[in-house]
N, CA, C and O atoms as a GROMACS GRO file, in nm:
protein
  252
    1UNK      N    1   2.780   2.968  -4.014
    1UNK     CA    2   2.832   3.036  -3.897
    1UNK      C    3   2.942   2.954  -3.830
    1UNK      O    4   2.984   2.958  -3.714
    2UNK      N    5   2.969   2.896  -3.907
    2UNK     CA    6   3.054   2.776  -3.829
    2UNK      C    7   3.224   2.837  -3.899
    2UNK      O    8   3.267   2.874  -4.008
    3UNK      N    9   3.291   2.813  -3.728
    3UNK     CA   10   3.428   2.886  -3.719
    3UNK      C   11   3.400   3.045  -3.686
    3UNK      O   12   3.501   3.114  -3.675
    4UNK      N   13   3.266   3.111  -3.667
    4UNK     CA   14   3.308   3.275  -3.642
    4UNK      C   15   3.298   3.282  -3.512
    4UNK      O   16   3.237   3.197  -3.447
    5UNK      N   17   3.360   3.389  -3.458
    5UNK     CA   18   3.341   3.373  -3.320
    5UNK      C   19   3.200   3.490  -3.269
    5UNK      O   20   3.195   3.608  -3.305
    6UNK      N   21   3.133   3.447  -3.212
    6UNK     CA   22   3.009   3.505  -3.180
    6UNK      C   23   3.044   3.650  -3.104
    6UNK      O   24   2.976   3.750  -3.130
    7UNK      N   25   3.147   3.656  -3.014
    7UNK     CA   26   3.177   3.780  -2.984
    7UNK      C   27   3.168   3.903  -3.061
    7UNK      O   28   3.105   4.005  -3.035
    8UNK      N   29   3.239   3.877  -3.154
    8UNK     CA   30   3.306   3.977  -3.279
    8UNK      C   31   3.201   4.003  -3.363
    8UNK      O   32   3.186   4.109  -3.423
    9UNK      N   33   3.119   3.895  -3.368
    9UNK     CA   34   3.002   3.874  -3.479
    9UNK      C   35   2.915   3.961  -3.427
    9UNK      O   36   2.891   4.054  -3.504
   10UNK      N   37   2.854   3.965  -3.313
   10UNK     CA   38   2.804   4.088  -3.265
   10UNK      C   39   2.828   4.206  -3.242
   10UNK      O   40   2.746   4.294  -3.221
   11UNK      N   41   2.944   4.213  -3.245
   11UNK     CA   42   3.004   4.395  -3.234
   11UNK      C   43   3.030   4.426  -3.384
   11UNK      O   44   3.068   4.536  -3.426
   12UNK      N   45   3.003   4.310  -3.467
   12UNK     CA   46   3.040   4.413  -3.592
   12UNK      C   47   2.877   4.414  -3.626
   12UNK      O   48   2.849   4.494  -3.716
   13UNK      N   49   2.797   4.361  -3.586
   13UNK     CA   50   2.691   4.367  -3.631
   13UNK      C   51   2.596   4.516  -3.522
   13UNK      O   52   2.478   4.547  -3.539
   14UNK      N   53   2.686   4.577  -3.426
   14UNK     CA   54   2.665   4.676  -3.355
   14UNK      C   55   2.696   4.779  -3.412
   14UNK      O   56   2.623   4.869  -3.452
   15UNK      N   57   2.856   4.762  -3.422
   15UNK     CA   58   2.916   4.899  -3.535
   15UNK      C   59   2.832   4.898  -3.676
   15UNK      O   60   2.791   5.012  -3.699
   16UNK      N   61   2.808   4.838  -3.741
   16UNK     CA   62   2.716   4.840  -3.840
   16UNK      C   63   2.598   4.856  -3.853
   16UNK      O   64   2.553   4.861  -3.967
   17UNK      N   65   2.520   4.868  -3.750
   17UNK     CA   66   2.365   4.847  -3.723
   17UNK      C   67   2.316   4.983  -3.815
   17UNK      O   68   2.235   4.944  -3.899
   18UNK      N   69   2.334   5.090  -3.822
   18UNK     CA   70   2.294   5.217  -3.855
   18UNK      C   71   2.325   5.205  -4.045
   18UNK      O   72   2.274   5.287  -4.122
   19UNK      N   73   2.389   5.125  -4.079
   19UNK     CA   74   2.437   5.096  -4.264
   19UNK      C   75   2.303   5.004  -4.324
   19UNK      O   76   2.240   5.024  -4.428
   20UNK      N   77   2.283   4.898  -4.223
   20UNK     CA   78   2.184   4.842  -4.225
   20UNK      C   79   2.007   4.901  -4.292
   20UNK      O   80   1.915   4.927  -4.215
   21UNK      N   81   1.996   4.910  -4.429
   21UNK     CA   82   1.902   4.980  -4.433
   21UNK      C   83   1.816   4.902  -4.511
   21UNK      O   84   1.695   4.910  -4.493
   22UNK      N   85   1.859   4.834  -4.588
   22UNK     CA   86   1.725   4.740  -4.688
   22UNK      C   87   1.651   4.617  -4.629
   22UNK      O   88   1.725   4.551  -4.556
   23UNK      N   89   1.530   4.572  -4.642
   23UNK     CA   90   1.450   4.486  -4.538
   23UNK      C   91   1.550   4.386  -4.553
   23UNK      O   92   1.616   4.370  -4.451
   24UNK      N   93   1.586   4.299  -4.672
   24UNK     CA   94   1.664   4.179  -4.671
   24UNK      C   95   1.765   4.167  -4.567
   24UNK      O   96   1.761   4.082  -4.478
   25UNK      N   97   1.873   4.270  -4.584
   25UNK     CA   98   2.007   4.271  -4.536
   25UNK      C   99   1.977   4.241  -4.383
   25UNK      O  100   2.038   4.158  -4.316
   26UNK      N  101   1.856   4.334  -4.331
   26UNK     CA  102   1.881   4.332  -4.203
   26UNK      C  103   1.750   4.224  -4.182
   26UNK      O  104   1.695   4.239  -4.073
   27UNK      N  105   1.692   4.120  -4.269
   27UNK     CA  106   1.623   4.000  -4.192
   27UNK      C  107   1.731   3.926  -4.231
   27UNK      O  108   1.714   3.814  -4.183
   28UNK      N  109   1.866   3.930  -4.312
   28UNK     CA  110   1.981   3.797  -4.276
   28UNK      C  111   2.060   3.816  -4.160
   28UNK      O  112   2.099   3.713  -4.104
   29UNK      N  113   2.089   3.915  -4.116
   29UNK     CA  114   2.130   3.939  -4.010
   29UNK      C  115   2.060   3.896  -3.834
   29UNK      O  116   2.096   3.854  -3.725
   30UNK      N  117   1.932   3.946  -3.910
   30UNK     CA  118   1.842   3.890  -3.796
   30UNK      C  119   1.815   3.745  -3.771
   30UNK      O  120   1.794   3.701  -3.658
   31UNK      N  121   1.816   3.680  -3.867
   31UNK     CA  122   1.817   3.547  -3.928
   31UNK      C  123   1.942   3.473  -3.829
   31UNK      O  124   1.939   3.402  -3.728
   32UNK      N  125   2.039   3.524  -3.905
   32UNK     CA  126   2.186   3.468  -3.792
   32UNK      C  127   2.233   3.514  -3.689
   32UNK      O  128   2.327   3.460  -3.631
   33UNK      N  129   2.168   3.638  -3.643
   33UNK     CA  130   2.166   3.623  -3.430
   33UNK      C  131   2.070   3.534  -3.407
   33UNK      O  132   2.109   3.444  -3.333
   34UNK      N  133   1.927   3.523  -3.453
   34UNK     CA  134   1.897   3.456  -3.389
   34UNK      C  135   1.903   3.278  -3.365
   34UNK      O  136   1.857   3.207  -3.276
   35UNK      N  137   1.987   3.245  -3.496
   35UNK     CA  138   2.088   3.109  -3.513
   35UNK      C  139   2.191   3.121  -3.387
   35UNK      O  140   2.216   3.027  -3.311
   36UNK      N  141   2.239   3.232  -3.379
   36UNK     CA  142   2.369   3.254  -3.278
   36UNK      C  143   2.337   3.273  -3.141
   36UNK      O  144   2.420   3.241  -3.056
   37UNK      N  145   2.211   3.327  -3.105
   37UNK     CA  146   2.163   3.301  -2.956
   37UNK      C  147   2.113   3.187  -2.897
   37UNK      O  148   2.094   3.168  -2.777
   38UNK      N  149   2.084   3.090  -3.020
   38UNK     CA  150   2.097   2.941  -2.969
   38UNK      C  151   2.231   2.839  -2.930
   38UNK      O  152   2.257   2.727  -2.885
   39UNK      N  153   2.277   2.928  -2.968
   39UNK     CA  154   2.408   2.843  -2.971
   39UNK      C  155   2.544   2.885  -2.888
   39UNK      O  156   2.650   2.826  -2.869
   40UNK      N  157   2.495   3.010  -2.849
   40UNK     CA  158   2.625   3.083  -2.796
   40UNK      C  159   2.587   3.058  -2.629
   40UNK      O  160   2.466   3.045  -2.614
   41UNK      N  161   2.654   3.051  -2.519
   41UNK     CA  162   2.658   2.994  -2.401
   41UNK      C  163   2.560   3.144  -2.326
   41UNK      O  164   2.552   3.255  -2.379
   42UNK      N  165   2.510   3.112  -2.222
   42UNK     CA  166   2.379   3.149  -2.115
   42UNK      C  167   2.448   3.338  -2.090
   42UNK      O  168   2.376   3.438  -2.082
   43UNK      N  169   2.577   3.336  -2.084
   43UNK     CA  170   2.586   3.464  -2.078
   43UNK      C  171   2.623   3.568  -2.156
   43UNK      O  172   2.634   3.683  -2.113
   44UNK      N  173   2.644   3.534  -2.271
   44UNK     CA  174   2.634   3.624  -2.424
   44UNK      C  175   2.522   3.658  -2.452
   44UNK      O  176   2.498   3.767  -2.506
   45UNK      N  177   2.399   3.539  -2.410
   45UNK     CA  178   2.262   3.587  -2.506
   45UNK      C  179   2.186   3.683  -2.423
   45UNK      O  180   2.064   3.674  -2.437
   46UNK      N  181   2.229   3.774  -2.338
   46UNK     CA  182   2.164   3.921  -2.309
   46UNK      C  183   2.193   4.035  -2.416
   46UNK      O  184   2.108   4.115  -2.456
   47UNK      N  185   2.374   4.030  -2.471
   47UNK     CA  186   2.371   4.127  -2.551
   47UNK      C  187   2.304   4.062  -2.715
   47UNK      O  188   2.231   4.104  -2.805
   48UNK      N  189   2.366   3.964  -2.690
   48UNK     CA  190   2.264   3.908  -2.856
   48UNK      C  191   2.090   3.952  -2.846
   48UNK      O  192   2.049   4.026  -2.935
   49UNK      N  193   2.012   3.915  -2.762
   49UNK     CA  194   1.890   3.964  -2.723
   49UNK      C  195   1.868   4.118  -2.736
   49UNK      O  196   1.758   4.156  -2.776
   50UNK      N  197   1.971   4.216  -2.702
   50UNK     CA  198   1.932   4.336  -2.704
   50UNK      C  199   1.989   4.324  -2.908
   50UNK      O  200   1.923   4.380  -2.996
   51UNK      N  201   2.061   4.277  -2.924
   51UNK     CA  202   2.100   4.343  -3.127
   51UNK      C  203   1.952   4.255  -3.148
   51UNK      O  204   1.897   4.309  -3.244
   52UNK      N  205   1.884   4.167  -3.109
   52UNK     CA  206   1.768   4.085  -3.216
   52UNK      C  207   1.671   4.218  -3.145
   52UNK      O  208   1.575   4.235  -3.220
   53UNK      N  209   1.666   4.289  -3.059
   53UNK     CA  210   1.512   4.377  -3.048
   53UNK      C  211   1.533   4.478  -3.144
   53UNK      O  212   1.449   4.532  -3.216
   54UNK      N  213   1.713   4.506  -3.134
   54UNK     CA  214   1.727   4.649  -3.219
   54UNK      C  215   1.671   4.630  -3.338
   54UNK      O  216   1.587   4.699  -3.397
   55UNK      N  217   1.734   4.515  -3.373
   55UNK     CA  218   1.695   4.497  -3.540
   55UNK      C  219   1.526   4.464  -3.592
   55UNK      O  220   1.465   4.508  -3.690
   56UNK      N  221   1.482   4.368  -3.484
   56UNK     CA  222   1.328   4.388  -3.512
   56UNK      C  223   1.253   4.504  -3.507
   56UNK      O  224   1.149   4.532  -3.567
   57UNK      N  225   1.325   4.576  -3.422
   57UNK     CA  226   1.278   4.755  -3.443
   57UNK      C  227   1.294   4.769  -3.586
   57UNK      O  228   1.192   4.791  -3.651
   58UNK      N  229   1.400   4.761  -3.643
   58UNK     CA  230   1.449   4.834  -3.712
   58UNK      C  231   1.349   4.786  -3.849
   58UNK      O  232   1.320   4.859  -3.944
   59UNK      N  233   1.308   4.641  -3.830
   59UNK     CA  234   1.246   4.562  -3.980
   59UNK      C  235   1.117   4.674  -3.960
   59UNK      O  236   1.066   4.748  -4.044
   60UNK      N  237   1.083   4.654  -3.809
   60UNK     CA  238   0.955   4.683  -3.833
   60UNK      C  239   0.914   4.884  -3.888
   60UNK      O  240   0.813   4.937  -3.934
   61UNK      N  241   1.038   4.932  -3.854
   61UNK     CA  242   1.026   5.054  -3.941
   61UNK      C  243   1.101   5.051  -4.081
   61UNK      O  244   1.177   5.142  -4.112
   62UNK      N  245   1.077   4.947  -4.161
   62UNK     CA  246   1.154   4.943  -4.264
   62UNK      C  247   1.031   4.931  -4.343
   62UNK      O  248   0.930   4.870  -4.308
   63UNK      N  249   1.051   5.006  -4.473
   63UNK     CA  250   0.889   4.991  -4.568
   63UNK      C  251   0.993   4.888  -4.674
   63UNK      O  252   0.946   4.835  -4.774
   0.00000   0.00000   0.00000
């Protein structure tokens, strides 16, 4: 993750959220917000927090 900018990284991971369909794809994704909400400064990690619930929704309706 080093050099992306966390902004962008989340809006494409917004616009994309719905392509997102196989368990893997969307636990690497989940994997690296939640790398990126450690690291990204106190007022980004509300919208990073709302893409890590979407997507844990999303694992957890994933067979």
């Amino acid at each position: 993750m080093n050099g992306i900018d966390p902004y962008a990284y989340m809006q494409q991971v917004a616009v994309t959220m719905d392509e997102l369909t196989a368990r893997d794809e969307i636990e690497t994704v989940l994997d690296e917000l939640e790398y990126l909400f450690e690291i990204i400064p106190p007022e980004m990690q509300d919208n990073a927090e709302k893409l890590i619930g979407l997507l844990r929704d999303k694992l957890a309706n994933t067979c």
